[in-house]
PyMOL Python script that loads the backbone (N, CA, C, O; Angstrom):
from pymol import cmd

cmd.read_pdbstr("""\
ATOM      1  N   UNK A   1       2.922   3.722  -4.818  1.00  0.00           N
ATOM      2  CA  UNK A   1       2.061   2.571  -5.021  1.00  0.00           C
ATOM      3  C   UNK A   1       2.202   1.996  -6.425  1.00  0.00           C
ATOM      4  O   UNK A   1       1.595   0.977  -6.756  1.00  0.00           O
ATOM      5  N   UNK A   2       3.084   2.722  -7.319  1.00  0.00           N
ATOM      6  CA  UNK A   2       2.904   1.974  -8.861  1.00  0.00           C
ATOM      7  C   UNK A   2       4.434   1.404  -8.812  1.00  0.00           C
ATOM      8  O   UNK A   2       5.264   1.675  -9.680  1.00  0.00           O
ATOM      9  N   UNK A   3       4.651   0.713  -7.866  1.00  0.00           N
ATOM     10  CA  UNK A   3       5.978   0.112  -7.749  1.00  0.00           C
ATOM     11  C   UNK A   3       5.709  -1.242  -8.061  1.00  0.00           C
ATOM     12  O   UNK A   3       4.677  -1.878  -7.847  1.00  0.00           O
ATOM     13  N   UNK A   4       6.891  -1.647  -8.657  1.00  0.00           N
ATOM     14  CA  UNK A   4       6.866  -3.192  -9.139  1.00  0.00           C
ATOM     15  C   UNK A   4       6.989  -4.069  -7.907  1.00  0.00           C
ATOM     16  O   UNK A   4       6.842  -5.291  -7.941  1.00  0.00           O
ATOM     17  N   UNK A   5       7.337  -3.191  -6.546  1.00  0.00           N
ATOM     18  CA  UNK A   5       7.157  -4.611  -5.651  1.00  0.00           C
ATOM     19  C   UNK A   5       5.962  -4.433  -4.838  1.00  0.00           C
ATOM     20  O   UNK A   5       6.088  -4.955  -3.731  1.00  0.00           O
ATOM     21  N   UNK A   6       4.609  -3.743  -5.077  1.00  0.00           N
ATOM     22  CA  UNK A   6       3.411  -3.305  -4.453  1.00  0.00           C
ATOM     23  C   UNK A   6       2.537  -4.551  -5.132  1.00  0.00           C
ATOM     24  O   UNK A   6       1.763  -5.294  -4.529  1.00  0.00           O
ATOM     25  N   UNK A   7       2.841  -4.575  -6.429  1.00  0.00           N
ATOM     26  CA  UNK A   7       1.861  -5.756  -7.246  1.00  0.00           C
ATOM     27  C   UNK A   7       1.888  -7.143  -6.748  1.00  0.00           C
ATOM     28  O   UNK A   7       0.796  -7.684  -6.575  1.00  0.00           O
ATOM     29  N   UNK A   8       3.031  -7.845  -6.474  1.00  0.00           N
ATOM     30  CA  UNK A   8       3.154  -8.959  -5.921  1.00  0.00           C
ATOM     31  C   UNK A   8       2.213  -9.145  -4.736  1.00  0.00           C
ATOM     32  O   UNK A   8       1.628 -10.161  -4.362  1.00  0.00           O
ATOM     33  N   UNK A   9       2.213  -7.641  -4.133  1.00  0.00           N
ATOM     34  CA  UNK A   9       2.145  -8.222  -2.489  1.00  0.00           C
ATOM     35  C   UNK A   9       0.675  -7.877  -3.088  1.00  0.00           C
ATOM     36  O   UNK A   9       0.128  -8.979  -3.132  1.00  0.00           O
ATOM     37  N   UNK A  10      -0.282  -6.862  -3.594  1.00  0.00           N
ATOM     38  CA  UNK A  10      -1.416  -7.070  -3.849  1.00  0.00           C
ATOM     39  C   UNK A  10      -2.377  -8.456  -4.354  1.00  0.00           C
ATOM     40  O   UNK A  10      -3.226  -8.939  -3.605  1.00  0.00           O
ATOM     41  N   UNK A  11      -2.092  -8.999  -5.740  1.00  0.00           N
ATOM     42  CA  UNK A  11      -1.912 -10.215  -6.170  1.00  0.00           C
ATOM     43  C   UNK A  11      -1.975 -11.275  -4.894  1.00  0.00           C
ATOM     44  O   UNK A  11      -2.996 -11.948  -4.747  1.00  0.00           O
ATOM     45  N   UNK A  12      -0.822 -11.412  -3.946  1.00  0.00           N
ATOM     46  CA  UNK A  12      -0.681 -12.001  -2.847  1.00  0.00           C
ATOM     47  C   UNK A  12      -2.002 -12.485  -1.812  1.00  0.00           C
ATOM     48  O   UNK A  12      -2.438 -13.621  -1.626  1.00  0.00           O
ATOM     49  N   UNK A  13      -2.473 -11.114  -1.197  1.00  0.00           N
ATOM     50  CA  UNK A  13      -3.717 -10.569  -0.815  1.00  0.00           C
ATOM     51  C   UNK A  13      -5.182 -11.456  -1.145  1.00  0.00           C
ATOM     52  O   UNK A  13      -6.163 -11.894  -0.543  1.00  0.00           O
ATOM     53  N   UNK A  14      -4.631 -11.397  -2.471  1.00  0.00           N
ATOM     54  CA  UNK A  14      -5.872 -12.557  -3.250  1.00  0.00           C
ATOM     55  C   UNK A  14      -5.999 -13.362  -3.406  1.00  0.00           C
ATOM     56  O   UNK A  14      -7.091 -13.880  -3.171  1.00  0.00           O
ATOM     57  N   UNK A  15      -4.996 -14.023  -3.901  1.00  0.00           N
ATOM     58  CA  UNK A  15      -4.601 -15.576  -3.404  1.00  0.00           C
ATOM     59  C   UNK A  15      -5.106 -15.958  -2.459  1.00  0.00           C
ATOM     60  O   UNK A  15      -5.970 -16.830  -2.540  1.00  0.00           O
ATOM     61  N   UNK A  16      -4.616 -15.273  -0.921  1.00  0.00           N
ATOM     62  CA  UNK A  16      -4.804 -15.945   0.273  1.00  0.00           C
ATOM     63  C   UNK A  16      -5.795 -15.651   0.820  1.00  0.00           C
ATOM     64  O   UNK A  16      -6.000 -16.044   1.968  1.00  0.00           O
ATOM     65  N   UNK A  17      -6.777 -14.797   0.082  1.00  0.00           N
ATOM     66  CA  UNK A  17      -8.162 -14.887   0.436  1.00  0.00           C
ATOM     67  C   UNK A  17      -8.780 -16.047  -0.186  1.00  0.00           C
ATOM     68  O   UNK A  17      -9.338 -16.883   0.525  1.00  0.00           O
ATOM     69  N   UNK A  18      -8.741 -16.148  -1.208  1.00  0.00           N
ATOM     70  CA  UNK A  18      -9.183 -17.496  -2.277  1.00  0.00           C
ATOM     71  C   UNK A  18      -8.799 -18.634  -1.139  1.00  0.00           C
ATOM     72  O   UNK A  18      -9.784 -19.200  -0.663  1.00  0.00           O
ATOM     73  N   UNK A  19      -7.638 -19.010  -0.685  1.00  0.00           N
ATOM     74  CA  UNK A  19      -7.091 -19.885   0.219  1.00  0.00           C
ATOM     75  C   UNK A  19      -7.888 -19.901   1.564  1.00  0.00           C
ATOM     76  O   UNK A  19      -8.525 -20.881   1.951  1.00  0.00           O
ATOM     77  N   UNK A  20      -7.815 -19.011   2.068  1.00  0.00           N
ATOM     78  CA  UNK A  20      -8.721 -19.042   3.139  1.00  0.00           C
ATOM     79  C   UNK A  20     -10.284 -19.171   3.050  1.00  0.00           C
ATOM     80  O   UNK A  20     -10.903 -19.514   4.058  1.00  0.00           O
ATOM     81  N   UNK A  21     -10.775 -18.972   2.169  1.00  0.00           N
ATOM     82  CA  UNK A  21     -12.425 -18.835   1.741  1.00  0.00           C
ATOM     83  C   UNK A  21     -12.362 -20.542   1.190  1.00  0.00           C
ATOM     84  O   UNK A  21     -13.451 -21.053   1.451  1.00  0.00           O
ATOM     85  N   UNK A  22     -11.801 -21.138   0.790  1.00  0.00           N
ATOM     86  CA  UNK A  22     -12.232 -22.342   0.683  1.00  0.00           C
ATOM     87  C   UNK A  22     -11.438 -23.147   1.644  1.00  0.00           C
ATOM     88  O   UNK A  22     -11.437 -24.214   1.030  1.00  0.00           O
ATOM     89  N   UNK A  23     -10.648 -23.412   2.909  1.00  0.00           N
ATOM     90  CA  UNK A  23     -10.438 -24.030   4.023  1.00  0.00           C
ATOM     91  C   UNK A  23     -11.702 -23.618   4.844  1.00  0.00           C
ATOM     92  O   UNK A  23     -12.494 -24.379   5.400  1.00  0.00           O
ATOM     93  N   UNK A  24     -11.715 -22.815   4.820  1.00  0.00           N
ATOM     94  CA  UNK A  24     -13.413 -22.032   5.851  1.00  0.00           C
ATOM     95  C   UNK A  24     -14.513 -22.598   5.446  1.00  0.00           C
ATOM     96  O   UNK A  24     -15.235 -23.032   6.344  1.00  0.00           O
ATOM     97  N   UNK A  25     -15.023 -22.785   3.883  1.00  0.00           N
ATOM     98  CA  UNK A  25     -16.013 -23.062   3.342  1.00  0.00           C
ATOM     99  C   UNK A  25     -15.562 -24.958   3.586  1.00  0.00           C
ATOM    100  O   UNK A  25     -16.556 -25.663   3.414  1.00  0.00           O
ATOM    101  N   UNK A  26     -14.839 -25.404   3.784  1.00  0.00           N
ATOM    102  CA  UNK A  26     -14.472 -26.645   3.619  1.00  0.00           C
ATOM    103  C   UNK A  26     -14.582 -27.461   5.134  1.00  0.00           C
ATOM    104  O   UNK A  26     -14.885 -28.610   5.454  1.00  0.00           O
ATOM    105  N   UNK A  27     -14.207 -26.338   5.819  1.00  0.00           N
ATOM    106  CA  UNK A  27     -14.069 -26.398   7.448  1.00  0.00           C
ATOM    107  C   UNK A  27     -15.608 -26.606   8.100  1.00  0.00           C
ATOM    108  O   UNK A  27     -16.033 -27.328   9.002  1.00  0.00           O
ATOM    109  N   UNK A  28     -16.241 -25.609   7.194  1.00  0.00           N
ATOM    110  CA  UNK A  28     -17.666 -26.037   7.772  1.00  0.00           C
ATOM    111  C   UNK A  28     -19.021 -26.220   7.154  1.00  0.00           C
ATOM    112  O   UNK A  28     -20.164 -25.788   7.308  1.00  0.00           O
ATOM    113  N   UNK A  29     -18.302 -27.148   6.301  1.00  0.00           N
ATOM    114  CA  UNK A  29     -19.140 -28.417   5.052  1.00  0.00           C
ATOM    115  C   UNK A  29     -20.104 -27.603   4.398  1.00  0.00           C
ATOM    116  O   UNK A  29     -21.310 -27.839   4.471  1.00  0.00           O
ATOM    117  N   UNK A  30     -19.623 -26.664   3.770  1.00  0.00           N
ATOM    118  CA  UNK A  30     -20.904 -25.537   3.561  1.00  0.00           C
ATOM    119  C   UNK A  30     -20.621 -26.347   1.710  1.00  0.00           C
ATOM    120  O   UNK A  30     -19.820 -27.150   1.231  1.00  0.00           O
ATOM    121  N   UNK A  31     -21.859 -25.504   1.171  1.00  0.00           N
ATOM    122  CA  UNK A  31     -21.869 -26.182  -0.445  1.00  0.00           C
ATOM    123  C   UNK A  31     -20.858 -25.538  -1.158  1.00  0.00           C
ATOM    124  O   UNK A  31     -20.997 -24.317  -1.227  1.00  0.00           O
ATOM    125  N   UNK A  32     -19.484 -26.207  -1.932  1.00  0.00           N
ATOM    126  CA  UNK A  32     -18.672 -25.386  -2.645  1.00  0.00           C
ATOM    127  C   UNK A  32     -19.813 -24.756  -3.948  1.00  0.00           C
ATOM    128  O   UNK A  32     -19.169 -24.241  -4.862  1.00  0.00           O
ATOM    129  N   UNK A  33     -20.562 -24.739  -4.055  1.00  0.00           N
ATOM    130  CA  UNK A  33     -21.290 -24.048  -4.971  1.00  0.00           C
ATOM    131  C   UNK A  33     -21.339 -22.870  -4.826  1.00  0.00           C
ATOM    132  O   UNK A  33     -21.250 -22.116  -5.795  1.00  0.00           O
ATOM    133  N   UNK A  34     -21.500 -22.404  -3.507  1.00  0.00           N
ATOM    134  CA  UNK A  34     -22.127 -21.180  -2.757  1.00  0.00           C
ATOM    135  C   UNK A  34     -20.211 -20.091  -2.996  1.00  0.00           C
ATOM    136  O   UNK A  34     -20.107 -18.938  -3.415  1.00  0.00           O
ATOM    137  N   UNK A  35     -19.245 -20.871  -2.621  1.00  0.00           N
ATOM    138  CA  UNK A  35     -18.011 -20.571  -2.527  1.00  0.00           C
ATOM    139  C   UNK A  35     -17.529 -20.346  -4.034  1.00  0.00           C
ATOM    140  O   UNK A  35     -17.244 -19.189  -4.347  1.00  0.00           O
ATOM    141  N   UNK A  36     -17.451 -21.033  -4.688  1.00  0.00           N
ATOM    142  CA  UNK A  36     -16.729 -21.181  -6.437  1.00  0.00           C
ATOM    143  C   UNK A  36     -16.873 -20.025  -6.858  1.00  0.00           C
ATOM    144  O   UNK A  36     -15.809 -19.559  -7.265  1.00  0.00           O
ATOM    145  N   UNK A  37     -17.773 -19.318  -6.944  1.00  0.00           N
ATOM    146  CA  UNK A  37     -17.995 -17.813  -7.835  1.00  0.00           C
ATOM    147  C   UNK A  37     -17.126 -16.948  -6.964  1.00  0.00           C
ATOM    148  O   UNK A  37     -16.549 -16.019  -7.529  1.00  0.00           O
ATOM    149  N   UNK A  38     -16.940 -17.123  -5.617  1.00  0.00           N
ATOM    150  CA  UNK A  38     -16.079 -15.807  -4.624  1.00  0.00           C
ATOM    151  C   UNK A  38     -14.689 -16.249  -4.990  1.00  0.00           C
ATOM    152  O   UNK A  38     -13.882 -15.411  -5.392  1.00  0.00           O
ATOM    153  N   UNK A  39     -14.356 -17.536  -4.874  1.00  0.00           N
ATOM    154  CA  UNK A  39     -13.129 -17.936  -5.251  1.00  0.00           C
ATOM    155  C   UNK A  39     -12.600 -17.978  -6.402  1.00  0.00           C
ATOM    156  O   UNK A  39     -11.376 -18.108  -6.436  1.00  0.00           O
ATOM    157  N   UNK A  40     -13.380 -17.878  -7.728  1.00  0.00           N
ATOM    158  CA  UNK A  40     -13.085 -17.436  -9.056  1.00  0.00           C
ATOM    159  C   UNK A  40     -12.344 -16.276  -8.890  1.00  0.00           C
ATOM    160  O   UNK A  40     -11.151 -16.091  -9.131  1.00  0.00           O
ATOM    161  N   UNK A  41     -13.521 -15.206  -8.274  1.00  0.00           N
ATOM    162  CA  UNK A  41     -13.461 -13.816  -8.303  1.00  0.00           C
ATOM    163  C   UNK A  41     -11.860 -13.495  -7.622  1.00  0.00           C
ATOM    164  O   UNK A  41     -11.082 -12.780  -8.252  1.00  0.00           O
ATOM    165  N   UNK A  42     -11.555 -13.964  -6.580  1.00  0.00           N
ATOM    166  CA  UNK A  42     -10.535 -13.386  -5.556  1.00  0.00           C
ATOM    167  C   UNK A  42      -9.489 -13.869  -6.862  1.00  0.00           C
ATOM    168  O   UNK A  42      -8.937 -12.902  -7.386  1.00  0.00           O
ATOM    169  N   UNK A  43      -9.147 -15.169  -7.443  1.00  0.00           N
ATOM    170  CA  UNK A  43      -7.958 -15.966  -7.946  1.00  0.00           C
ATOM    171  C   UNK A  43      -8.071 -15.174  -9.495  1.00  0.00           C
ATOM    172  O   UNK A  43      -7.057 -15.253 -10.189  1.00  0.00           O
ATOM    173  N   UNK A  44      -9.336 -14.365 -10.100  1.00  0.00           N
ATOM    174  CA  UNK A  44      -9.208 -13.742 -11.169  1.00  0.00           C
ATOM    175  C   UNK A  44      -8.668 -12.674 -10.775  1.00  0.00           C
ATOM    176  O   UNK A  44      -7.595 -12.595 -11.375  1.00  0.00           O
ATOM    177  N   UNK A  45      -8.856 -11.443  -9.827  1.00  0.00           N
ATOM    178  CA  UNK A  45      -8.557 -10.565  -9.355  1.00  0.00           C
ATOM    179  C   UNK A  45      -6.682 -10.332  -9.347  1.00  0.00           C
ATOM    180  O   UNK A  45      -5.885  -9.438  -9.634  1.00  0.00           O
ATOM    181  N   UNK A  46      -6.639 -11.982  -8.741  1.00  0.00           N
ATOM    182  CA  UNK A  46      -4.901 -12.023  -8.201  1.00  0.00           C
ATOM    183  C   UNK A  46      -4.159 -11.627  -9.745  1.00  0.00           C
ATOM    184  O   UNK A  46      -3.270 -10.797  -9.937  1.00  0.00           O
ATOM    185  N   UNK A  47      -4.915 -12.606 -10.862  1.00  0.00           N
ATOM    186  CA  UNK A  47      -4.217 -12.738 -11.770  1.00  0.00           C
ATOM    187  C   UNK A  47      -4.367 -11.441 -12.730  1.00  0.00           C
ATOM    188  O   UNK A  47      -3.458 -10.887 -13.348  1.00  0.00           O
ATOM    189  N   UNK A  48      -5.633 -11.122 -12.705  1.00  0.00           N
ATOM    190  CA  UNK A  48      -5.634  -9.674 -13.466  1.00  0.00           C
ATOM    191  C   UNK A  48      -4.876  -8.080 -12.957  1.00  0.00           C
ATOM    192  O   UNK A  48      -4.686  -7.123 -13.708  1.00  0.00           O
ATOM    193  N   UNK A  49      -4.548  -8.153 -11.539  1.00  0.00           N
ATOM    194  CA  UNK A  49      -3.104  -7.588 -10.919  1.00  0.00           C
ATOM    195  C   UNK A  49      -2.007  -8.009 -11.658  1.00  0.00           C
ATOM    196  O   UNK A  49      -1.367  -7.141 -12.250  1.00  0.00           O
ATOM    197  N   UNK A  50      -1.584  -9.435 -11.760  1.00  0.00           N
ATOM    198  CA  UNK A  50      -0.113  -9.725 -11.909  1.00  0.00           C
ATOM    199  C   UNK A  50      -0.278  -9.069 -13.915  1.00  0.00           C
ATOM    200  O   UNK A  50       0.563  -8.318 -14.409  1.00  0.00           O
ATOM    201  N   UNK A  51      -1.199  -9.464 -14.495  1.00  0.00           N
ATOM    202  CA  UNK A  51      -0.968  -9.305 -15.721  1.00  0.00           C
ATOM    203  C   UNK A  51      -1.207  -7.409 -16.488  1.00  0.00           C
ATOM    204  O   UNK A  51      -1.072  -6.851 -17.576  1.00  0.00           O
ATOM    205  N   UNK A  52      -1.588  -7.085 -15.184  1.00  0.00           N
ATOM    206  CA  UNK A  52      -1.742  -5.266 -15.483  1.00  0.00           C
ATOM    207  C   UNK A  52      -0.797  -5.017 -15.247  1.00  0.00           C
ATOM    208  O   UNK A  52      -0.338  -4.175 -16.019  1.00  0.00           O
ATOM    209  N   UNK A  53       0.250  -5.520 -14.030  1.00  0.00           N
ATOM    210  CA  UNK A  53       1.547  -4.561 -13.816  1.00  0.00           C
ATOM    211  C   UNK A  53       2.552  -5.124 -14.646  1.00  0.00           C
ATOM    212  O   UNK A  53       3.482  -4.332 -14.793  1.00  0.00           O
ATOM    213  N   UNK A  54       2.708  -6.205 -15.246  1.00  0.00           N
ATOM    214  CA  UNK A  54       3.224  -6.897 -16.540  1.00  0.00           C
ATOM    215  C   UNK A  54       3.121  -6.090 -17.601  1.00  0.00           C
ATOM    216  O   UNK A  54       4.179  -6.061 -18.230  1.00  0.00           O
ATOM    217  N   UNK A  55       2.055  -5.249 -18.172  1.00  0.00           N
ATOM    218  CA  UNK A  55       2.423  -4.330 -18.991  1.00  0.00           C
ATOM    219  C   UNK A  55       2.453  -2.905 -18.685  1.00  0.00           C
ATOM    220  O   UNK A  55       2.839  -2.213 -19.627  1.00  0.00           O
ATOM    221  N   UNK A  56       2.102  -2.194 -17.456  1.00  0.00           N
ATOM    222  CA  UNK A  56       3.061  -1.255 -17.147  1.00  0.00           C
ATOM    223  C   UNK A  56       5.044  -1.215 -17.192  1.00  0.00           C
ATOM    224  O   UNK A  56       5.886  -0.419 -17.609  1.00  0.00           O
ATOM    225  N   UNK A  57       5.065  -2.781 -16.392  1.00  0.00           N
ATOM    226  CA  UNK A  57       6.360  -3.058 -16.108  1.00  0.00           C
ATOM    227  C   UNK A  57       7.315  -3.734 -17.193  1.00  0.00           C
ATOM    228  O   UNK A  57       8.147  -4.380 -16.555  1.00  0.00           O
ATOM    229  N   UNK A  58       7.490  -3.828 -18.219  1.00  0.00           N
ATOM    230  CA  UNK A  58       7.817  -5.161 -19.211  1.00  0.00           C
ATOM    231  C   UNK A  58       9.501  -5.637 -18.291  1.00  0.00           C
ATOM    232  O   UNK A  58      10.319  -4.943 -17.687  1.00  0.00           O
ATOM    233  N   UNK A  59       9.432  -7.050 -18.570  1.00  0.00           N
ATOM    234  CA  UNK A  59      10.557  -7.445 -18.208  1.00  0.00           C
ATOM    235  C   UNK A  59      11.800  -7.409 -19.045  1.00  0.00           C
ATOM    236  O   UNK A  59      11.803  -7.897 -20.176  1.00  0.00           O
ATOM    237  N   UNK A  60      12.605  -6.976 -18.640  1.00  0.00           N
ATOM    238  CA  UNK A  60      13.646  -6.581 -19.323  1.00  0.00           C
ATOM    239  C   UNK A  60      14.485  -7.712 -19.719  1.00  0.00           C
ATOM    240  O   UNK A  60      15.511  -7.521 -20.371  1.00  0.00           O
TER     241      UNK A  60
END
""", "prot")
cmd.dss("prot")
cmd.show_as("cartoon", "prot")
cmd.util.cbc("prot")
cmd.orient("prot")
């Protein structure tokens, strides 16, 4: 699991929850207010993955 190609696909995961949580929230006119803090959370999540295995991993 501490493989450099596990992070992408984790990262990934989050994204397309973020993606899907606001087509859904959008789909059924709900208040993006209620949505913005989950979708922060999922798209911070993605990025705080890509930038942890960035310094386990340095690019060569």
């Amino acid at each position: 699991m501490d493989s450099v190609l596990w992070t992408p696909r984790f990262a990934a995961v989050y994204f397309v929850a973020a993606a899907l949580l606001l087509i859904l929230f959008l789909a059924i006119d709900a208040s993006l207010a209620i949505a913005a803090p989950l979708l922060l959370l999922s798209v911070g999540l993605g990025i705080a993955v890509l930038i942890r295995n960035r310094k386990r991993h340095p690019v060569r």
